[in-house]
N, CA, C and O atoms as a CHARMM CRD file, in Angstrom:
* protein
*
  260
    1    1 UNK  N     21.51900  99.64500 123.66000 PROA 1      0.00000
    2    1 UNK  CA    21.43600  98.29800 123.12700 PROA 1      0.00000
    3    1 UNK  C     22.03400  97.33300 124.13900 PROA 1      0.00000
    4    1 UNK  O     23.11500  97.49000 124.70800 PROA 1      0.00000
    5    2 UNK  N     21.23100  96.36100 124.28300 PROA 2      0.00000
    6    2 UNK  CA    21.47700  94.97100 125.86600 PROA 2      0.00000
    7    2 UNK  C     22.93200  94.47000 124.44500 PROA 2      0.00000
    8    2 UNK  O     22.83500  94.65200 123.23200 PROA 2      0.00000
    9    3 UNK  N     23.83100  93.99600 125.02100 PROA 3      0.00000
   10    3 UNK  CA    24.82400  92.97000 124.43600 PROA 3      0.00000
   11    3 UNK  C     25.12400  92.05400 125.40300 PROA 3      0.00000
   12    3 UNK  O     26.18200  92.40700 125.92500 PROA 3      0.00000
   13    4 UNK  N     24.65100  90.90500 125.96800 PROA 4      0.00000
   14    4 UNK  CA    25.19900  90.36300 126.32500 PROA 4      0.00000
   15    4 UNK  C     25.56600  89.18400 125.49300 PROA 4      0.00000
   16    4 UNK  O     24.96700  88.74700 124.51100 PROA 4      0.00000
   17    5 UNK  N     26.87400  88.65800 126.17200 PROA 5      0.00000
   18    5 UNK  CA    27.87200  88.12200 125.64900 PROA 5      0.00000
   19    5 UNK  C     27.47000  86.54900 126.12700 PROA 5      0.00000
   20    5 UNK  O     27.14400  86.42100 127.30700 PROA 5      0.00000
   21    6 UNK  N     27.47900  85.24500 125.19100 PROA 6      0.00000
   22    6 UNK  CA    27.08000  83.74600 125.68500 PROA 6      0.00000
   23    6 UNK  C     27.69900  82.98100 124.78700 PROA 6      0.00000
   24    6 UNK  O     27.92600  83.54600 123.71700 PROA 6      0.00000
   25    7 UNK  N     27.96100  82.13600 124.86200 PROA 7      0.00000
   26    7 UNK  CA    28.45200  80.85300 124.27900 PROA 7      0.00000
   27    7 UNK  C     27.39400  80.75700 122.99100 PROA 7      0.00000
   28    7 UNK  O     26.46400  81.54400 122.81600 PROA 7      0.00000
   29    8 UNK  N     27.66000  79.86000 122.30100 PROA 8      0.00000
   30    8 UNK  CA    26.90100  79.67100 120.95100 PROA 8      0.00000
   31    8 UNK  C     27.03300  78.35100 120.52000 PROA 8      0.00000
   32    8 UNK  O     28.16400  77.89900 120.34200 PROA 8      0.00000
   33    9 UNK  N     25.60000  77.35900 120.24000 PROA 9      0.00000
   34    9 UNK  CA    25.96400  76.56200 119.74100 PROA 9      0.00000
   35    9 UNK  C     25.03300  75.98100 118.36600 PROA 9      0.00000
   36    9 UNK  O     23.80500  75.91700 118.43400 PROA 9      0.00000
   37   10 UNK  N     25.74500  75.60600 117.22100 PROA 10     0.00000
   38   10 UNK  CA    24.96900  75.59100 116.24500 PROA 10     0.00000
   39   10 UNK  C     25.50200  74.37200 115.66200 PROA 10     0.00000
   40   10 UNK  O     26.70500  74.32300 115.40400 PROA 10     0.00000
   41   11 UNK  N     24.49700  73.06400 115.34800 PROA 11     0.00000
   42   11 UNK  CA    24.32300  72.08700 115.26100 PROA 11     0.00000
   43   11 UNK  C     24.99100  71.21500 115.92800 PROA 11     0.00000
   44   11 UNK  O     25.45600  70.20400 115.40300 PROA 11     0.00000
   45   12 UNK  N     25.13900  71.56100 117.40000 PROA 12     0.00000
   46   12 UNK  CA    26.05900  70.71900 118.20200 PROA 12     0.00000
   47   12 UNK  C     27.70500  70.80100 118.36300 PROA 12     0.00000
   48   12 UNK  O     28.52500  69.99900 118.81100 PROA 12     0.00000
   49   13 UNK  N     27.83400  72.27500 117.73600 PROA 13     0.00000
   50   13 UNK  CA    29.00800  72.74000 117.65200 PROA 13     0.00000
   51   13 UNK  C     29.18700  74.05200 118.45900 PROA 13     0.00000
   52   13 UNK  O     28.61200  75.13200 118.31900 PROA 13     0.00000
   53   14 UNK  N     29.87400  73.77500 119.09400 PROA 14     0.00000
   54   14 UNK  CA    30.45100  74.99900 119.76000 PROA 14     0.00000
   55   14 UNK  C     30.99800  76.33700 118.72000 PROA 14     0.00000
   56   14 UNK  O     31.94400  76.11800 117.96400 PROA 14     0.00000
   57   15 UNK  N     30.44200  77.49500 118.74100 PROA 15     0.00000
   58   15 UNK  CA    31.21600  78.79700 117.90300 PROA 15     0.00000
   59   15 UNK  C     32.57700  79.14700 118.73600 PROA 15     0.00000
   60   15 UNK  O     32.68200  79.09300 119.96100 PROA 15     0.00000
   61   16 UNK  N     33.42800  79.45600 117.96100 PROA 16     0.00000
   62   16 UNK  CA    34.77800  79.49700 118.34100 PROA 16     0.00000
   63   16 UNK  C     35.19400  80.38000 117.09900 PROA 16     0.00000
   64   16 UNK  O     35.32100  79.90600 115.97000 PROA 16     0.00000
   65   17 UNK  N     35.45800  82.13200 117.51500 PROA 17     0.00000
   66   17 UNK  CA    35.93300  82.91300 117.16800 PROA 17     0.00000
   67   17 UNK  C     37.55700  82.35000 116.24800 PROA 17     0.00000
   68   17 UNK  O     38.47200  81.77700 116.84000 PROA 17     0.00000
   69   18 UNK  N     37.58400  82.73100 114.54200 PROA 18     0.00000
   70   18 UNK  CA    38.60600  81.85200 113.93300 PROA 18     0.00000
   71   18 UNK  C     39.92200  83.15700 114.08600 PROA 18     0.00000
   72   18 UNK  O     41.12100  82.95200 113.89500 PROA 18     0.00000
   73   19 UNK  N     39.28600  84.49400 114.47900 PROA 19     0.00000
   74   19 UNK  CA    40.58300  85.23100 114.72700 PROA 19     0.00000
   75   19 UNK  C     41.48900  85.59100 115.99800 PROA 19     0.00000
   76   19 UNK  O     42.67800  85.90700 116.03500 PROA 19     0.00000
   77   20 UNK  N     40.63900  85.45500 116.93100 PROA 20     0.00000
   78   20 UNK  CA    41.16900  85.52800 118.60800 PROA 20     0.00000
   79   20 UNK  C     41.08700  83.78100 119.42800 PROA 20     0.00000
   80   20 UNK  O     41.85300  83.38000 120.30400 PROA 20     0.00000
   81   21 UNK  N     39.95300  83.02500 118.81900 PROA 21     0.00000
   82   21 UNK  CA    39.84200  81.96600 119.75200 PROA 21     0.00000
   83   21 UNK  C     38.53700  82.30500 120.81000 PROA 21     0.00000
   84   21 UNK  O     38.12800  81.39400 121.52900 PROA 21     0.00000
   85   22 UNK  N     37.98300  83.49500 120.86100 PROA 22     0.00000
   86   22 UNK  CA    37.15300  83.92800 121.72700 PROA 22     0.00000
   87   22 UNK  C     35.69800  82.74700 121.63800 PROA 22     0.00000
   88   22 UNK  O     35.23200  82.30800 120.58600 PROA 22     0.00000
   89   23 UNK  N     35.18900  82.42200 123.06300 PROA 23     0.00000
   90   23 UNK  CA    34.13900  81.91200 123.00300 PROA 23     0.00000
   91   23 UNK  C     32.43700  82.58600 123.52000 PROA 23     0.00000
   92   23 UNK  O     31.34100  82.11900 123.83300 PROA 23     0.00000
   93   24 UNK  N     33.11000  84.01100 123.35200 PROA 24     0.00000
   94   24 UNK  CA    31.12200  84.42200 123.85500 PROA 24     0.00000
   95   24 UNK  C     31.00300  85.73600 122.53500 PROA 24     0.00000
   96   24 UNK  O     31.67800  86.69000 122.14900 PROA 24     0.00000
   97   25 UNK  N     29.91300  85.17100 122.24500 PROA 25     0.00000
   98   25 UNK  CA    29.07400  86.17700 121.17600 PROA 25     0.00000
   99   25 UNK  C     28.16100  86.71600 121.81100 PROA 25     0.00000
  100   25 UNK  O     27.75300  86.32000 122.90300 PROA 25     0.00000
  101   26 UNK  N     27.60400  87.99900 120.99200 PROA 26     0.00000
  102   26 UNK  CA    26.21200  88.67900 121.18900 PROA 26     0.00000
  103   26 UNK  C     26.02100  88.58300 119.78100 PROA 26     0.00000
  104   26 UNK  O     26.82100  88.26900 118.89900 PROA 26     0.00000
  105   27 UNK  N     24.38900  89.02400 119.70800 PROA 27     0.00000
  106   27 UNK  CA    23.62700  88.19000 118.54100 PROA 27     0.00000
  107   27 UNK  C     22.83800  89.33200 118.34700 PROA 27     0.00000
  108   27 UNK  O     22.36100  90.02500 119.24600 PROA 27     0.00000
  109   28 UNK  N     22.66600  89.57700 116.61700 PROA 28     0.00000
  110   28 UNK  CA    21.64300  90.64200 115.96300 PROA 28     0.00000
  111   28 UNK  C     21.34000  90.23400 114.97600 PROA 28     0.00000
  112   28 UNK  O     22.11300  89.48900 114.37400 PROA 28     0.00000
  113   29 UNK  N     19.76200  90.66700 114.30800 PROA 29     0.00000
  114   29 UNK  CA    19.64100  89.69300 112.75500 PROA 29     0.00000
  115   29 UNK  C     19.81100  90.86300 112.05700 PROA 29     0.00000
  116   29 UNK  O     19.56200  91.95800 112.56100 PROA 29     0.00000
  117   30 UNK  N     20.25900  90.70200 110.81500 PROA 30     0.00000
  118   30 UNK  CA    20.47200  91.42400 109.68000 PROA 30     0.00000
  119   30 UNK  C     19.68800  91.07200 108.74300 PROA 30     0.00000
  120   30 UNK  O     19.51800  89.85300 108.78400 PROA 30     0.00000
  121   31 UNK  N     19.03500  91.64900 107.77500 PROA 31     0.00000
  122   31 UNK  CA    18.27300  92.19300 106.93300 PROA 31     0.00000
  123   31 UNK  C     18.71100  92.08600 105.51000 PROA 31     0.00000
  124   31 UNK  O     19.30800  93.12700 105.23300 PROA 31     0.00000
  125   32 UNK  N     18.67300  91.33100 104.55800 PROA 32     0.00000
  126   32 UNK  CA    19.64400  90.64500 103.78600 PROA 32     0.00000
  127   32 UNK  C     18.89600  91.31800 102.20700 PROA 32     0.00000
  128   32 UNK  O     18.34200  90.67900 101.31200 PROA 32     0.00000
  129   33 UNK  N     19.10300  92.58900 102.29300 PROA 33     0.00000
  130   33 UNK  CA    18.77000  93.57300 101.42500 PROA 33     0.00000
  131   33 UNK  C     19.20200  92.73100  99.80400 PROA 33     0.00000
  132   33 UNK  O     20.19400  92.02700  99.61600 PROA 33     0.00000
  133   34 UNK  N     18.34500  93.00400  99.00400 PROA 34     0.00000
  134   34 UNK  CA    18.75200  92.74000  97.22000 PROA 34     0.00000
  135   34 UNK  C     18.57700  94.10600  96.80600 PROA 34     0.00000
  136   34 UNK  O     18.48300  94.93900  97.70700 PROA 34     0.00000
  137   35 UNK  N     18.51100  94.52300  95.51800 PROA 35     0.00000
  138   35 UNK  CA    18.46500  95.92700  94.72800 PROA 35     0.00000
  139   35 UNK  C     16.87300  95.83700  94.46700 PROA 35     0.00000
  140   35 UNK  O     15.97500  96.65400  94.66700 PROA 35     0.00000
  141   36 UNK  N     16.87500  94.43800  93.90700 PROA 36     0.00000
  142   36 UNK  CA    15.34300  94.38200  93.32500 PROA 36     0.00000
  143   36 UNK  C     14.11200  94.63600  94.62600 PROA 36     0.00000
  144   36 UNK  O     13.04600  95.24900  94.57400 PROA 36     0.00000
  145   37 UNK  N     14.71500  93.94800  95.67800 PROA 37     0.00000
  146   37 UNK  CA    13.23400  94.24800  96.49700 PROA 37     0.00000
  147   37 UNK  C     13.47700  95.49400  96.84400 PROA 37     0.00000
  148   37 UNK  O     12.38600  96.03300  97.03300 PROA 37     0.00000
  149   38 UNK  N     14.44100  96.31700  97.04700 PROA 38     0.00000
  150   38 UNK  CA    15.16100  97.37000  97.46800 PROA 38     0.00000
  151   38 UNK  C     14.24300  98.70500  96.83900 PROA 38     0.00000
  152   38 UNK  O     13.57600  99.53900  97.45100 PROA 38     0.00000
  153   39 UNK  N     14.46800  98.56500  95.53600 PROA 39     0.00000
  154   39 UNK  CA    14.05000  99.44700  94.67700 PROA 39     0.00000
  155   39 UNK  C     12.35900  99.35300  94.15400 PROA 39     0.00000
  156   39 UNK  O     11.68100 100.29400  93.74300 PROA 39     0.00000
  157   40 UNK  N     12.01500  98.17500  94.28600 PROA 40     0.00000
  158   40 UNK  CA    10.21800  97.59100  94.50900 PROA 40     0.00000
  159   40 UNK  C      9.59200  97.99400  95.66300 PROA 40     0.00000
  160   40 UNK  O      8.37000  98.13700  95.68900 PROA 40     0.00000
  161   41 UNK  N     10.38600  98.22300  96.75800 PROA 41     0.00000
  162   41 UNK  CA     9.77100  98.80000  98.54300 PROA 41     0.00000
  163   41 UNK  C      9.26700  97.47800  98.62800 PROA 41     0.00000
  164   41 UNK  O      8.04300  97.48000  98.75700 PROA 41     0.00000
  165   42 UNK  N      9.94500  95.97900  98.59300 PROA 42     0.00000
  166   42 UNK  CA     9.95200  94.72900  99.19800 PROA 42     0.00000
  167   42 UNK  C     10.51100  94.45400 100.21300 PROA 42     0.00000
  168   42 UNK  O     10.49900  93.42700 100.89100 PROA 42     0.00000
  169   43 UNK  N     11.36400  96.04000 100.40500 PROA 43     0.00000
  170   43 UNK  CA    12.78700  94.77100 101.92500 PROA 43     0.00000
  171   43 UNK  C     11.80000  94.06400 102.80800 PROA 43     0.00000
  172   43 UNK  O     12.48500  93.72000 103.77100 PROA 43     0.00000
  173   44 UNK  N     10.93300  93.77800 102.95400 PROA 44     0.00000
  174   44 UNK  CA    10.45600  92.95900 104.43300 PROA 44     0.00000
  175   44 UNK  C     10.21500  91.39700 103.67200 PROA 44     0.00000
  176   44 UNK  O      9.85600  90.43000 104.34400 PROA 44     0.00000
  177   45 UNK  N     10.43600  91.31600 102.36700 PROA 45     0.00000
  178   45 UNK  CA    10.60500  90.24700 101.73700 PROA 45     0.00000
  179   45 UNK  C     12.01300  89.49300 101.49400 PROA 45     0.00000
  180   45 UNK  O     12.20000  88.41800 100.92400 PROA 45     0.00000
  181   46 UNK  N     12.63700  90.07400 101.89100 PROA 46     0.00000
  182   46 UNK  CA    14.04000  89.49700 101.89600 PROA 46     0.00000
  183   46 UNK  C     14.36200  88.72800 103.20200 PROA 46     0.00000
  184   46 UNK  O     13.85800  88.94000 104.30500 PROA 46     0.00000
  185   47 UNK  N     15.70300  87.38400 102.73700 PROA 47     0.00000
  186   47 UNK  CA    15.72100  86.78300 103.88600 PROA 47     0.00000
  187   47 UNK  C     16.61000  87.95800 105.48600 PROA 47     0.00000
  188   47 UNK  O     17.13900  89.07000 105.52200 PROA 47     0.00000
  189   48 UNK  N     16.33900  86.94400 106.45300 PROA 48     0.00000
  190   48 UNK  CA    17.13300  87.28000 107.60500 PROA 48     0.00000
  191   48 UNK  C     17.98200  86.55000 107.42100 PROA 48     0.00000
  192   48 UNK  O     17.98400  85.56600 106.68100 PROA 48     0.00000
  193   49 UNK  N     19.60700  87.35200 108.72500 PROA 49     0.00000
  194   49 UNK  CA    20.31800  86.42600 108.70500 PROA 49     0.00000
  195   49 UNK  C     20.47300  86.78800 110.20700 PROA 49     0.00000
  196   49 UNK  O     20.22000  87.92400 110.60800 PROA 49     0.00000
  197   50 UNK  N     20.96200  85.64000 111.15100 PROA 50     0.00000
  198   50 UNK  CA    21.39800  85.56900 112.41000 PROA 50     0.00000
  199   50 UNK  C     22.64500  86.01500 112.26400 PROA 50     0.00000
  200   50 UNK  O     23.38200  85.67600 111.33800 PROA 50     0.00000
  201   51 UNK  N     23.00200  86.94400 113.34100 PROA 51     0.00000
  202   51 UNK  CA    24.85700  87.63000 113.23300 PROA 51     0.00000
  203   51 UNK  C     25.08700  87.02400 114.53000 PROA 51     0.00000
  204   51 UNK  O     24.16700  86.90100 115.33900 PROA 51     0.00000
  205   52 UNK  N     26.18100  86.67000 114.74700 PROA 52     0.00000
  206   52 UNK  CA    26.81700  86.18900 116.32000 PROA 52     0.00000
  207   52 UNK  C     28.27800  87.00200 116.07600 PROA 52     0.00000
  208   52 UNK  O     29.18200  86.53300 115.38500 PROA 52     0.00000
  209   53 UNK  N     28.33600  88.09600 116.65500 PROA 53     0.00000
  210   53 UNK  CA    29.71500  89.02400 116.85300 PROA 53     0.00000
  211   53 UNK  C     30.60100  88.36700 117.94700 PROA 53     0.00000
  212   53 UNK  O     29.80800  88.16500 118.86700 PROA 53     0.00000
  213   54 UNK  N     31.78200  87.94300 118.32100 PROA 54     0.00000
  214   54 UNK  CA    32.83100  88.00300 118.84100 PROA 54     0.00000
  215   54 UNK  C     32.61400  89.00000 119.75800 PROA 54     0.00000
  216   54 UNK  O     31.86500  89.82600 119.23600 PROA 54     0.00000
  217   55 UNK  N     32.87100  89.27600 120.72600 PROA 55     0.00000
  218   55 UNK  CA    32.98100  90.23700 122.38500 PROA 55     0.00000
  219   55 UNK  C     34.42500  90.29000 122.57100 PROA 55     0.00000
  220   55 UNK  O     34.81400  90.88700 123.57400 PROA 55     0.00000
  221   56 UNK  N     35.20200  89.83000 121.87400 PROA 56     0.00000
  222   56 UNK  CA    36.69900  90.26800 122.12000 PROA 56     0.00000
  223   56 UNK  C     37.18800  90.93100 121.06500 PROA 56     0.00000
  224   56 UNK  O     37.94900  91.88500 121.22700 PROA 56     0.00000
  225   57 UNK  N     36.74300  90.43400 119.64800 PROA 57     0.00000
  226   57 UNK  CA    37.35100  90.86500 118.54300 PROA 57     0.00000
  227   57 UNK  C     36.29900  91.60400 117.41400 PROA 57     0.00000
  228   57 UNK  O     36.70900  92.45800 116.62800 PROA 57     0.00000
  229   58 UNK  N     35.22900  91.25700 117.44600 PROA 58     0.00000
  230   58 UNK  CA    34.04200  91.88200 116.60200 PROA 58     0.00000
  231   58 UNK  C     34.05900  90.83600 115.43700 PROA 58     0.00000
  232   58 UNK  O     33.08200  91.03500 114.71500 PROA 58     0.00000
  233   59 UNK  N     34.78500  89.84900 115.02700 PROA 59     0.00000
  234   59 UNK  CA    34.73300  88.99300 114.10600 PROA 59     0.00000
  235   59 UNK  C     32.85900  88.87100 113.72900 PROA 59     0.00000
  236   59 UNK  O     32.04200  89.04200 114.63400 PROA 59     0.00000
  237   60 UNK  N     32.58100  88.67000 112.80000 PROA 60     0.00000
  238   60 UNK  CA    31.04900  88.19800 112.50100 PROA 60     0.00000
  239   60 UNK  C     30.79600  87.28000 111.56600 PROA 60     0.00000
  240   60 UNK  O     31.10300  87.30000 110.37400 PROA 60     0.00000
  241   61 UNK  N     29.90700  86.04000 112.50900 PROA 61     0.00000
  242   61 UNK  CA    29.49500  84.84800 111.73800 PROA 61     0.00000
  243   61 UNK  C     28.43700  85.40000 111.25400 PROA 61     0.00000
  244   61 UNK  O     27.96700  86.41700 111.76300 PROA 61     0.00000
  245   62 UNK  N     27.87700  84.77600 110.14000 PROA 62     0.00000
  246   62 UNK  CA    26.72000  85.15000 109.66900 PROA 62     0.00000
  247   62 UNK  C     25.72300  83.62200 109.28600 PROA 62     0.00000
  248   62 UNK  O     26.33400  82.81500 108.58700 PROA 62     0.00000
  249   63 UNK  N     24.42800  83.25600 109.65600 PROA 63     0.00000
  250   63 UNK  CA    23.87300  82.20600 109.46000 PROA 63     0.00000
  251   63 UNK  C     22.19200  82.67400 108.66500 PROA 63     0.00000
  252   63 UNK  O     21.49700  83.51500 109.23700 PROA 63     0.00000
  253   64 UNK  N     21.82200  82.17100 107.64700 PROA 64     0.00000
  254   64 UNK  CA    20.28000  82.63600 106.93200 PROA 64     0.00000
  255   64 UNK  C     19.40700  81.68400 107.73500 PROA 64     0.00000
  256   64 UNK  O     19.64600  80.52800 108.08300 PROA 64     0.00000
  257   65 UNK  N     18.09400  82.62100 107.99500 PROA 65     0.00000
  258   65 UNK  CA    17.44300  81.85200 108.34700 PROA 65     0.00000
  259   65 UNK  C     16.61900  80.98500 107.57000 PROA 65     0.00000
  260   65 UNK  O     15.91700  80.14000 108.12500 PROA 65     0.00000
């Protein structure tokens, strides 16, 4: 898996890690599972979410798309 590590900015805001202060994330979307689509064989109907992990601390923002 590529991780590289970059600055982040979301609505003109700089991301700034709230447990170390760290400023470079790597980024994965997550899959924002319910029971109901879960158990229907819908997951590809459920939302995404953008993850931006911390590279110093693993902290994780989470944003829906």
């Amino acid at each position: 898996m590529d991780r590289q590590a970059k600055t982040v900015t979301i609505k003109g805001h700089q991301l700034v890690c709230p447990i170390c202060d760290g400023k470079a994330f790597w980024e994965r979307e997550t899959l924002m599972n319910t029971a109901g689509a879960t158990f229907l064989g819908f997951e590809w109907a459920n939302k995404v979410a953008a993850n931006y992990i911390c590279n110093d601390c693993g902290y994780v923002y989470w944003f829906i798309h």
